[in-house]
C-alpha positions in Angstrom: -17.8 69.3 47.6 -20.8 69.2 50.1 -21.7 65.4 48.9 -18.1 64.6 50.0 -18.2 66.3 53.2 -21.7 64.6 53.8 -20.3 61.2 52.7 -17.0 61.4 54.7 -19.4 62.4 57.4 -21.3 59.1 57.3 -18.2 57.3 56.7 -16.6 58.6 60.2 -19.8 57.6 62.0 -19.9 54.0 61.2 -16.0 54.2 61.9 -16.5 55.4 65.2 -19.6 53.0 65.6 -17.8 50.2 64.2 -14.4 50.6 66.3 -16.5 50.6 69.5 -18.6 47.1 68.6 -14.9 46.3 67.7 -13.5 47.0 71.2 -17.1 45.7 72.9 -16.6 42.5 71.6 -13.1 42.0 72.2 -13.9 42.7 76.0 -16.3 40.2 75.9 -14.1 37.7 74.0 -11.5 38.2 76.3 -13.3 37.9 79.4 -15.3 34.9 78.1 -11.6 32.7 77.9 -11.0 34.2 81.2 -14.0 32.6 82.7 -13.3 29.7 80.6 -9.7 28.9 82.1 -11.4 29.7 85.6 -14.3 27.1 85.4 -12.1 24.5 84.4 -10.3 24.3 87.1 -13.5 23.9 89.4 -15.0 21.7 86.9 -15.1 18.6 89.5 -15.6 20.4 92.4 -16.8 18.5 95.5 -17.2 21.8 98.4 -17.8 25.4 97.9 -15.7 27.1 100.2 -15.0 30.9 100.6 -11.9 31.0 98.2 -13.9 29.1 95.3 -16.8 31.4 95.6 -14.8 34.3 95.6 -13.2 33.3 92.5 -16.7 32.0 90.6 -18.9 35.3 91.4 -19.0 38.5 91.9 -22.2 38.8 93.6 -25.1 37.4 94.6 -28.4 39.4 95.1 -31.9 38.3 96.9 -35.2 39.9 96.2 -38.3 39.8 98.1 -42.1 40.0 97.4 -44.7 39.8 100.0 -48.2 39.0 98.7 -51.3 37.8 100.6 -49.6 34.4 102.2 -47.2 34.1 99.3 -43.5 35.1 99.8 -41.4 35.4 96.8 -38.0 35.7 96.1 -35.8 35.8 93.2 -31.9 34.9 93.8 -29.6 36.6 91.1 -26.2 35.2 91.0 -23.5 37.4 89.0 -20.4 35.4 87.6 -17.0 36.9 87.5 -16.3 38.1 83.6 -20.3 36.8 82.8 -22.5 40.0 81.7 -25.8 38.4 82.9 -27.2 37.1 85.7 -28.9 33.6 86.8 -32.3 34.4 88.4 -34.4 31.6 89.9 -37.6 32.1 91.8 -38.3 30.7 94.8 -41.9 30.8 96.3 -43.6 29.9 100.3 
């Protein structure tokens, strides 16, 4: 009776486990065909105004480093329905 418990234990765990992955990567799947029917419709875009940049990303994020004579800074831009960053570093 104990092994069953044990085993139905285990079983309910990688139930919960997988039902969570399971909702994870449907958020994911459905914001990556959001941000696919988005970027198509800028695909030939020719200026960036306000509207367009409010639609493409959700934030954009500049870093500083001071050292010596060198100046550093690393731009992070955050799409809309992306889950990483673009970082590029600049340095003077």
């Amino acid at each position: 009776m104990s092994k069953s418990q044990a085993e139905q234990s285990v079983i309910k765990t990688h139930l919960e486990s997988n039902t969570s992955r399971l909702e994870t990567q449907s958020q994911q799947q459905s914001d990556n065909k959001k941000w696919l029917t988005l970027i198509r419709e800028y695909a030939d875009i020719k200026e960036l105004d306000t509207d367009t940049l409010n639609q493409l990303i959700k934030k954009i994020v500049v870093y500083e480093d001071f050292d010596d004579d060198l100046i550093r800074q690393t731009v992070e831009i955050h799409f809309n329905f992306v889950n990483h960053a673009d970082k590029h570093n600049l340095t003077r």
